[in-house]
OpenMM code with the backbone's topology and positions (N, CA, C; nanometers):
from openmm import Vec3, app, unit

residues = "UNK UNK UNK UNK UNK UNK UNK UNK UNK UNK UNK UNK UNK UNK UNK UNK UNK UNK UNK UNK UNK UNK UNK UNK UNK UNK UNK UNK UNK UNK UNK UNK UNK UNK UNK UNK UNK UNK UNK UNK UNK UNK UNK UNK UNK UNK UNK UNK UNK UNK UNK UNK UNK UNK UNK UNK UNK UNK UNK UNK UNK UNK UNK UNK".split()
positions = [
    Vec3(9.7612, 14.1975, 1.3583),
    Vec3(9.7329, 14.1930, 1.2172),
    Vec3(9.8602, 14.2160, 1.1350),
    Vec3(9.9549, 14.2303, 1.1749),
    Vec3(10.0995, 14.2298, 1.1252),
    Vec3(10.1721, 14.1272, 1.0917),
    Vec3(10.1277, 14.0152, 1.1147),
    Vec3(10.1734, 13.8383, 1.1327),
    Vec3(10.2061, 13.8454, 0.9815),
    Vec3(10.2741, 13.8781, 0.8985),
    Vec3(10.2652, 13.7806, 0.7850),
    Vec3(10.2290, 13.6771, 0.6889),
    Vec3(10.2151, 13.5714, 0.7663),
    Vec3(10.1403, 13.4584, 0.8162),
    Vec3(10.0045, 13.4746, 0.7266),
    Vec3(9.9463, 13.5757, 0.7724),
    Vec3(9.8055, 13.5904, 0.7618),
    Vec3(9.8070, 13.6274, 0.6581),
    Vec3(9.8698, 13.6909, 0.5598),
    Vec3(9.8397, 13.7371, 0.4468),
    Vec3(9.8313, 13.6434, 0.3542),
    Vec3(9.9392, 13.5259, 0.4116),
    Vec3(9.9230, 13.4449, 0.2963),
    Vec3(9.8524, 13.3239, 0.2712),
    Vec3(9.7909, 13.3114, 0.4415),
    Vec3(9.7213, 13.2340, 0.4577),
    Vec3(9.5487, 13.2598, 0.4310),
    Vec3(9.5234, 13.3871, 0.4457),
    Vec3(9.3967, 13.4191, 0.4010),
    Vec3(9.3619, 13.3999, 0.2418),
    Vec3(9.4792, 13.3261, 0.1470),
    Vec3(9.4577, 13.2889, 0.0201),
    Vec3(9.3850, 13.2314, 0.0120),
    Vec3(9.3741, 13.1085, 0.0955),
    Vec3(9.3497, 12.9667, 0.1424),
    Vec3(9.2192, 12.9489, 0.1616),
    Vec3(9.2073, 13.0243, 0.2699),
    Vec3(9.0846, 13.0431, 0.3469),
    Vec3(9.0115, 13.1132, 0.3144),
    Vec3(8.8447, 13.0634, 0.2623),
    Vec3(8.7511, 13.1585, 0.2251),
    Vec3(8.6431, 13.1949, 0.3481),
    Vec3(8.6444, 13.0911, 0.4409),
    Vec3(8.6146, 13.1376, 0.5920),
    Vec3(8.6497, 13.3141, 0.6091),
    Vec3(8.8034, 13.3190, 0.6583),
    Vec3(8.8833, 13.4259, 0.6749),
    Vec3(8.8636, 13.5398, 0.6087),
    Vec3(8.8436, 13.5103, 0.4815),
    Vec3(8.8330, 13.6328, 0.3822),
    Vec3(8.6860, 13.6948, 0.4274),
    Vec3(8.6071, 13.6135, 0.4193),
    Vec3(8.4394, 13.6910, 0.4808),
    Vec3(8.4286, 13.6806, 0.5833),
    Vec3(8.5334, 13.6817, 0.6695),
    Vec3(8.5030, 13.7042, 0.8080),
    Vec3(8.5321, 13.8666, 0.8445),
    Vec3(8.6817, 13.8675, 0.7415),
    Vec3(8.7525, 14.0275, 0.7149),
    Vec3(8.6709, 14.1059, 0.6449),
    Vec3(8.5816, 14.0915, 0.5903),
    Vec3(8.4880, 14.1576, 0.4844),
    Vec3(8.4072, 14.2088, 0.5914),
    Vec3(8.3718, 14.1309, 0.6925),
    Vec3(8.2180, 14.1259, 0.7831),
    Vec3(8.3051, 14.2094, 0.8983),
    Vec3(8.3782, 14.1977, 0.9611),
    Vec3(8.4599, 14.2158, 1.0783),
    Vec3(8.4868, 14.4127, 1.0465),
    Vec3(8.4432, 14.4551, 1.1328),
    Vec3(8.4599, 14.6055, 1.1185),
    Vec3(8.5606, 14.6478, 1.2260),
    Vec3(8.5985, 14.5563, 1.3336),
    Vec3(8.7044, 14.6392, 1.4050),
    Vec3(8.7851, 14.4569, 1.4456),
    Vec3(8.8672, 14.4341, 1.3183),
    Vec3(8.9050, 14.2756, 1.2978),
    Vec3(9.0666, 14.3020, 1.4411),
    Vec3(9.0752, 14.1864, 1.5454),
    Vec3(9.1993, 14.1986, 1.5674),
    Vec3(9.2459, 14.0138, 1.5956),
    Vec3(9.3682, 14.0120, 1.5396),
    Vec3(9.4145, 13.8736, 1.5320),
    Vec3(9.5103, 13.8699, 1.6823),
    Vec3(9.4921, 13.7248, 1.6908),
    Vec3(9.5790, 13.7240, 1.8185),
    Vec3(9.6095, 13.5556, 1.7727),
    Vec3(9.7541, 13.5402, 1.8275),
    Vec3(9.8121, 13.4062, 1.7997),
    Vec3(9.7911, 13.2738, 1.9079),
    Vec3(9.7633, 13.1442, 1.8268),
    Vec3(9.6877, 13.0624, 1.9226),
    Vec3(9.8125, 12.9087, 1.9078),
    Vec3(9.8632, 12.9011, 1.9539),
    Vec3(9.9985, 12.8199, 1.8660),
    Vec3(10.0580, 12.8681, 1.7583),
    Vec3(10.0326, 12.7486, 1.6527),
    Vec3(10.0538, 12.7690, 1.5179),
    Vec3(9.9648, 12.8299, 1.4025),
    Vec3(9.8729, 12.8701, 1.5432),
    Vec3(9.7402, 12.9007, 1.4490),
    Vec3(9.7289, 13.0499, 1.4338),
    Vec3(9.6356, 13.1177, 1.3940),
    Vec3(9.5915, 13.2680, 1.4089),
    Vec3(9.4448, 13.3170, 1.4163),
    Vec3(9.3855, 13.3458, 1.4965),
    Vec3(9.2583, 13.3525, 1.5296),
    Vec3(9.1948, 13.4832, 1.5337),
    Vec3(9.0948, 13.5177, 1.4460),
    Vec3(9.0633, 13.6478, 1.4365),
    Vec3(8.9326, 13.6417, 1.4922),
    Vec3(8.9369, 13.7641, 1.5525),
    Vec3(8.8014, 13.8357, 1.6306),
    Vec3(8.7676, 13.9501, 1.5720),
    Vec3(8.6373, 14.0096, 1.6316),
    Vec3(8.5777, 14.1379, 1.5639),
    Vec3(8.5927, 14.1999, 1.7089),
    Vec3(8.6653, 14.2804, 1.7214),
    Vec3(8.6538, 14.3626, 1.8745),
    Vec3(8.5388, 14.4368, 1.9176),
    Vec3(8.4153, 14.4559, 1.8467),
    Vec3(8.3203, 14.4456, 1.9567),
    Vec3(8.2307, 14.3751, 1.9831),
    Vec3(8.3104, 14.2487, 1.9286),
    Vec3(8.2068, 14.0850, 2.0241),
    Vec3(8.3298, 14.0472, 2.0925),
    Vec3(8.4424, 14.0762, 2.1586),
    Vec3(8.5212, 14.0693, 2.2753),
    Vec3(8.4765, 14.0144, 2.4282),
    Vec3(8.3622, 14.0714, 2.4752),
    Vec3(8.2921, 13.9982, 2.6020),
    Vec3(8.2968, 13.8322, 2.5641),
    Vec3(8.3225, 13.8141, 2.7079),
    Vec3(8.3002, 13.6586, 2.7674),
    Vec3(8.2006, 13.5837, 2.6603),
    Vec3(8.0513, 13.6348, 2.6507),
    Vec3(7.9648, 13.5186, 2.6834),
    Vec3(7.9518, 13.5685, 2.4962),
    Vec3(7.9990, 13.6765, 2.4089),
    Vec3(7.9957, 13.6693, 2.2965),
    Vec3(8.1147, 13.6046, 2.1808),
    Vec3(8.2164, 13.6415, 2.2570),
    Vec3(8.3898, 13.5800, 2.1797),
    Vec3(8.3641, 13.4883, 2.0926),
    Vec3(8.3096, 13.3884, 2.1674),
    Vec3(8.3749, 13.2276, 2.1036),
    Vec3(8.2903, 13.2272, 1.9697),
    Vec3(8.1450, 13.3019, 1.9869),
    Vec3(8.0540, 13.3485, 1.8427),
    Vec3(8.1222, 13.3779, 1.7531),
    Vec3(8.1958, 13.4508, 1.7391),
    Vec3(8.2459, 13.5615, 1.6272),
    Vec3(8.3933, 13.5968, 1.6106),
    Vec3(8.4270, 13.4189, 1.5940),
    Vec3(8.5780, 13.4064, 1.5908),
    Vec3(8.5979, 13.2978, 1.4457),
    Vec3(8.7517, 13.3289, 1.3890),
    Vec3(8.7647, 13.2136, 1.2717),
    Vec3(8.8639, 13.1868, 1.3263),
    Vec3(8.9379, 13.0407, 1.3276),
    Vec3(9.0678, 13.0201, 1.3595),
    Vec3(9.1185, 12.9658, 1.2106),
    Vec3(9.2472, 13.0235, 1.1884),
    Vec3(9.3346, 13.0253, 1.0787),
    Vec3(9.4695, 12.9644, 1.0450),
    Vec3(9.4439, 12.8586, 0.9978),
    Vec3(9.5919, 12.7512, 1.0211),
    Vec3(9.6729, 12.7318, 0.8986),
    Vec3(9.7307, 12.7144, 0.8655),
    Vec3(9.8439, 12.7230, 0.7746),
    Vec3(9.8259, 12.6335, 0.6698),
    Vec3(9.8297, 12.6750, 0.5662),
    Vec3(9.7678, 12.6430, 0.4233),
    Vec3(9.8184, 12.4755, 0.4085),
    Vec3(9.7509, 12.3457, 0.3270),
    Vec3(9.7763, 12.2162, 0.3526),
    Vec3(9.8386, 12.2672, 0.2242),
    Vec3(9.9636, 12.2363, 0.2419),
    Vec3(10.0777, 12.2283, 0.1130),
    Vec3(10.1034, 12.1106, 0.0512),
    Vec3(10.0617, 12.0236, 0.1451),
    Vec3(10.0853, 11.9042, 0.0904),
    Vec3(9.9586, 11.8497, -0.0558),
    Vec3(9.8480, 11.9319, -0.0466),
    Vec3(9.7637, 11.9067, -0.1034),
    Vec3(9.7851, 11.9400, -0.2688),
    Vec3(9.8853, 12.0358, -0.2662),
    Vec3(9.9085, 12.1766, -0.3704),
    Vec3(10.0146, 12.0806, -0.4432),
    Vec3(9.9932, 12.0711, -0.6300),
    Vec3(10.1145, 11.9735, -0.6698),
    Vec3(10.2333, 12.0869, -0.7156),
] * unit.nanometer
topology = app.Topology()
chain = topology.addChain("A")
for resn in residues:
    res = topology.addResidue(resn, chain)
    for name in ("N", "CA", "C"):
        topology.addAtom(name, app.Element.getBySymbol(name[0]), res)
């Protein structure tokens, strides 16, 4: 949760923002270029892939 990255990318993203709202024990881990946040106690196998946002870098190109 130290990435930088994320701070400024959670502008962007309204996914992210209510995921951090909802997420009571939030931990990010880096997926490429991406940043993917979990709630650490849906961590098990068969719950993870539930209760994940992946977070990619704001379309700048869109922004005049």
């Amino acid at each position: 949760m130290d990435d930088l990255r994320l701070r400024a990318w959670l502008k962007s993203d309204p996914r992210a923002r209510a995921f951090l709202f909802w997420a009571r024990m939030p931990v990010a881990t880096r997926d490429g270029d991406a940043i993917v946040l979990h709630d650490q106690r849906y961590m098990q196998p068969l719950a993870r892939d539930n209760f994940t946002v992946r977070v990619t870098a704001p379309d700048t190109a869109s922004y005049p």
